[in-house]
N, C-alpha and C positions, 0 to 999 in steps of 0.2 A: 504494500500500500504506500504511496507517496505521500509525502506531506501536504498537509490542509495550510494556506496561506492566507490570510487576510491582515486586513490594515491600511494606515496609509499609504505608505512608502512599502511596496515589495520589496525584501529583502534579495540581495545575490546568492546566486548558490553556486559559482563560479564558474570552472569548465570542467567538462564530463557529466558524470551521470548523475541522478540527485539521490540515488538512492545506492547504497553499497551493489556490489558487482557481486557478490555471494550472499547468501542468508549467515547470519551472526550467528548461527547455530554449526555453519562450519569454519570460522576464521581460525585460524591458526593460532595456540597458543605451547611455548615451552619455557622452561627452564633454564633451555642452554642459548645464548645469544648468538653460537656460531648459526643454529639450526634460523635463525631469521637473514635477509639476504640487508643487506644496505639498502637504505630506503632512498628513492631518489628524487622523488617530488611528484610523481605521477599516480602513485598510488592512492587507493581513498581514505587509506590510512591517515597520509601526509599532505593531500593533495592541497591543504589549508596552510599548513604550517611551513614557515620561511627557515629551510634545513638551515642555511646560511647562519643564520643567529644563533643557532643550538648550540654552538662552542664545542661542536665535533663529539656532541655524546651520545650521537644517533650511528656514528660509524666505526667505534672503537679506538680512534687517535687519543683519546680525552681520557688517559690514566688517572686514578687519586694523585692529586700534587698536595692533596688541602686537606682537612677534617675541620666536621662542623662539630659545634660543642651542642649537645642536647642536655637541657635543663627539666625535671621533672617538679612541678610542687603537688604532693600528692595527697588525695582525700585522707585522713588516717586510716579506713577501714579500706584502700586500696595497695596492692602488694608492685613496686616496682623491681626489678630487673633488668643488669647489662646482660647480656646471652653471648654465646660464640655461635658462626655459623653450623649446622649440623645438629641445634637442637631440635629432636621430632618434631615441637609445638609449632614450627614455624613452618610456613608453605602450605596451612591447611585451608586458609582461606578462598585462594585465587590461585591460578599459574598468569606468568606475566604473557601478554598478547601483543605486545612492539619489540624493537631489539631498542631500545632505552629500558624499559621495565627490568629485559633480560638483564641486559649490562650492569643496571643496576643490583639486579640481586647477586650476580656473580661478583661484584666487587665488593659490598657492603663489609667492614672490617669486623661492627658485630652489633649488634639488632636490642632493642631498646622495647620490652615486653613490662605492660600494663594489663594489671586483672583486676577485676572484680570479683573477688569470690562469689561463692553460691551464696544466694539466700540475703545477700546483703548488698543494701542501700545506703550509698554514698551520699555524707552529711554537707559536702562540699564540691566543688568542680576541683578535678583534675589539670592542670594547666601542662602543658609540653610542646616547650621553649625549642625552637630551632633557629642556632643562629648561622648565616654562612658562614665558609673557610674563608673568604674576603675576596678582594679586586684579584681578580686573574689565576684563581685559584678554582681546582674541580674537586665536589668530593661525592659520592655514594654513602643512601642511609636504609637503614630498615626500622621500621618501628609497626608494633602489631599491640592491637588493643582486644583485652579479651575481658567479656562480659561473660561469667559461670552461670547455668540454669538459676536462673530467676532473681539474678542481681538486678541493680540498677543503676546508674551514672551519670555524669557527663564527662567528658573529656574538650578541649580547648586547647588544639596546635595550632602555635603561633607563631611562623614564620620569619625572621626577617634578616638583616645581612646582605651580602654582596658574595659574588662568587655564582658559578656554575653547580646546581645540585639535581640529582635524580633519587630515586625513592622509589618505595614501594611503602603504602602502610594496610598490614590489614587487620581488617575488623572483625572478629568472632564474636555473634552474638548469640549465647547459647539456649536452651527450650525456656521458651517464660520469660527470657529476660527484657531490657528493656535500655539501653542503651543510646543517649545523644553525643553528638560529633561536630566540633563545630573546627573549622579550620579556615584558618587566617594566613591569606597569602598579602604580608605587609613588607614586600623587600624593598632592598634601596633599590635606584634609578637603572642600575646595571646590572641586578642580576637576573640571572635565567635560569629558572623552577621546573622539572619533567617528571612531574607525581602519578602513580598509577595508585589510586583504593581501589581495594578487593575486600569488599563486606559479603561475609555467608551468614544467611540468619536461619535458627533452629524454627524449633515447630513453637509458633503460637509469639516468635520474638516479636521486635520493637525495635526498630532503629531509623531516629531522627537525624538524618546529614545533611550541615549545611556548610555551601565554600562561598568561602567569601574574598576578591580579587581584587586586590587596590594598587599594590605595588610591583616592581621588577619591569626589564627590559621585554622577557618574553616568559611567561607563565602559559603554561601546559598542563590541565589536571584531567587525569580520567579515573571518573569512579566506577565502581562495576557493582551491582546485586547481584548474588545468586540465592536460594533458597533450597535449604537441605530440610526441609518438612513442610508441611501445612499451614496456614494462617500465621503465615510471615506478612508483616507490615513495615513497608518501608517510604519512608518522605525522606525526598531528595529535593533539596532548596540551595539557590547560590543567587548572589547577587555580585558583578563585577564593576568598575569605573574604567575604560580607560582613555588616557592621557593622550595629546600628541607622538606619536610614535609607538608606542606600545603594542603589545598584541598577546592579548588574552585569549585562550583556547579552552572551552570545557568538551568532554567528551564523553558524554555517559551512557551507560548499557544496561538495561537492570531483564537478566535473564528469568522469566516465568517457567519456570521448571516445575513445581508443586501446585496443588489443587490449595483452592479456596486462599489465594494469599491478595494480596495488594500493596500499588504503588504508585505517589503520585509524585509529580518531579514539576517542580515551579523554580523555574530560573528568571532574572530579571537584570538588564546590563544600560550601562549607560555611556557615550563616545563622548568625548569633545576631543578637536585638536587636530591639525594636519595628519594625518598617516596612521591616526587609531583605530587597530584592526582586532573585532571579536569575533570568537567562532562558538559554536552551539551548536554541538549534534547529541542526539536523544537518541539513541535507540532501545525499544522496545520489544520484544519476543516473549511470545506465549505461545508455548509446545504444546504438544499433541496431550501430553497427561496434565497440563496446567488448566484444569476445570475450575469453572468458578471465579475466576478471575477477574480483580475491577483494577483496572491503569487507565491513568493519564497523564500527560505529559505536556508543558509548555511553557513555551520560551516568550517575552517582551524586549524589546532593544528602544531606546529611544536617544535619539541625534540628536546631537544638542548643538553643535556645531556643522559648517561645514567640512570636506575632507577624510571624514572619518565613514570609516567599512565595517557592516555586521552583517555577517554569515550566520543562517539559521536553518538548519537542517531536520527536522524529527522525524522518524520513521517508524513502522510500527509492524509488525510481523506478526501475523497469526494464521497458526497451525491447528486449531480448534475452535469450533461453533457454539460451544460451553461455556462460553463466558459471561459474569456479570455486565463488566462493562468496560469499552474502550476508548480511547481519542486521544487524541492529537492536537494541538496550534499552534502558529508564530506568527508576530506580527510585528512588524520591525517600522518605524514611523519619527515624523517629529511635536512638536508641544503641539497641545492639543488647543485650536485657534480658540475652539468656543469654551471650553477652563478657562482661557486669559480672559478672554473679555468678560466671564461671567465674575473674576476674579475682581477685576476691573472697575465695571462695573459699579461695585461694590464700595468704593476710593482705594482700594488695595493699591499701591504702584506697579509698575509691569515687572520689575526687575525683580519684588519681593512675589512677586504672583507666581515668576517661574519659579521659585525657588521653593515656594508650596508644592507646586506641582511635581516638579522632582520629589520632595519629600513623601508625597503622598505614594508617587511610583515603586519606594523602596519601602513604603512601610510595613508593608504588608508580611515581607519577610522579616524584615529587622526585628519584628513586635514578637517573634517566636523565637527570638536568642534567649532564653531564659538564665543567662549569667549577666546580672545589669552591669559589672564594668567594662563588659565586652559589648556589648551592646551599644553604651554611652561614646566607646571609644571610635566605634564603627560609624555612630550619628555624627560625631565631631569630623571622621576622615572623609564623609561624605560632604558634608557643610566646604572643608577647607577646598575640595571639589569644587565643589560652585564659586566660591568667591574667586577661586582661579581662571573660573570662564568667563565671571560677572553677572554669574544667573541669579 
């Protein structure tokens, strides 16, 4: 099924096909990065993303020169651990699906594991501080977040620093449990982020994730849902900014493999600035044993300047007639004429009208970050946003 489009402004979906070249149900995933070929730009993997700026972590040249320092403040009733590679717990989540993912997990020096035990509910948020290795510096990370049958949590990665990093984080959310995710991509001006989440949720789990995109050169996140039992629920929310120059990429997958589960993915992004380039692809799959199933999925972009590019892609795949319920949207546009002037109107000025406007765009997600100095931080870094464009 291709994507449903409406809006003002049609969004681009660039050249080639708009919808992948195989089913998601056979893409290619491994462990070992020799097993993926160098991506070259023609692929629909890549076909968005500018290799050039990747700082060579997509082709193997880009050794660890750097380590990044990861900082844990943890709930008390949460257990942390540094790990070496080759501990069983890890890799149960997801297998990596690009040769960055790959790359990364073969080099990661040693893996940063967060649990929540069984049975227990976190009195506080989880915070995990990633800072980079700095200016011209590459490093590989792993970190894996695990919720035991019928904990409950939050966690809040917070990104920021300078330097080239790639990652893997996964999320284990075990039966019952219930587990929020909130991830903050706040780097300096130069650096360049290539994150793959791999969340598996048990029977009956709970897992809230939201990415949130403000900083860095070129930021790349793809998160993936799978489901290992029944009435799995999962929300996928992100909200990005980007800047002159910049180019923000989310890429998400969330595989219906189980009966009776559900998923709903609300992204929301906003351009100002010569050469600000977003990308937004959705994809969606619900197999043949995935009965019962309610998804849906949808992207907003709004332009606030000229100059600036949003790509928006959602696709939806279904292999069964079983289902609750399904859909799709994007609509990619600029201020909305009759907002202003109802703002207007009103004696509201125009400059403070858009700036409601914007605010109101992003509220919707911001008002479900349930950590408020994260939230508050996130309302200030949007604000500082605007006063930069003059909205």
């Amino acid at each position: 099924m291709t994507a449903i489009v409406e809006g003002v402004t049609p969004h681009s979906h660039g050249a080639g096909a708009v919808v992948p070249d195989a089913s998601r149900a056979e893409w290619f995933s491994s462990f070992d990065v020799n097993a993926f070929e160098v991506p070259t730009g023609r692929e629909e993997l890549w076909r968005f993303t500018p290799l050039k700026r990747l700082r060579n972590l997509h082709d193997g040249s880009a050794p660890a020169n750097g380590t990044t320092t990861v900082e844990v403040s943890a709930a008390p009733e949460v257990n942390v651990e540094t790990i070496e590679r080759g501990d069983t717990r890890l890799g149960v989540a997801g297998v990596p699906a690009d040769r960055v993912a790959a790359q990364a997990w073969c080099s990661y020096p040693s893996a940063t594991l967060v649990t929540f035990p069984k049975d227990t509910k976190a009195t506080t948020a989880t915070i995990v501080t990633v800072t980079g290795a700095g200016a011209d510096k590459t490093a590989y990370g792993h970190i894996q977040l695990r919720a035991e049958a019928f904990a409950e949590g939050i966690v809040v990665l917070d990104y920021r620093g300078s330097g080239a990093y790639a990652e893997n984080v996964e999320i284990v959310v075990g039966d019952g449990a219930k587990l929020t995710v909130v991830s903050v991509q706040d780097w300096a001006d130069d650096a360049v982020h290539v994150a793959s989440h791999h969340a598996k949720l048990g029977r009956d789990a709970v897992l809230r994730h939201t990415a949130v995109t403000l900083g860095g050169d070129l930021v790349r996140l793809s998160p993936t849902v799978t489901y290992d039992g029944p009435g799995g629920d999962a929300e996928m929310l992100g909200v990005y900014f980007a800047d002159a120059g910049q180019h923000l990429e989310h890429r998400l997958f969330v595989d219906h493999s189980a009966s009776h589960c559900r998923s709903n993915v609300v992204y929301k992004g906003a351009l100002q600035g010569e050469g600000a380039h977003t990308v937004w692809i959705g994809d969606v799959l619900i197999r043949a044993s995935a009965e019962a199933t309610n998804t849906y999925e949808l992207n907003r972009n709004l332009l606030l300047t000229d100059g600036a590019r949003a790509d928006s892609v959602p696709n939806l795949e279904i292999e069964t007639g079983e289902i609750e319920g399904a859909g799709h949207a994007s609509a990619t546009g600029r201020f909305d004429d009759e907002q202003l002037f109802y703002l207007q109107a009103r004696g509201i000025p125009v400059e403070q009208a858009r700036r409601l406007v914007v605010r109101g765009f992003f509220s919707e997600i911001l008002a479900k970050i349930t950590v408020p100095e994260v939230r508050e931080r996130l309302e200030a870094a949007i604000e500082a946003e605007l006063e930069a464009v003059g909205a």
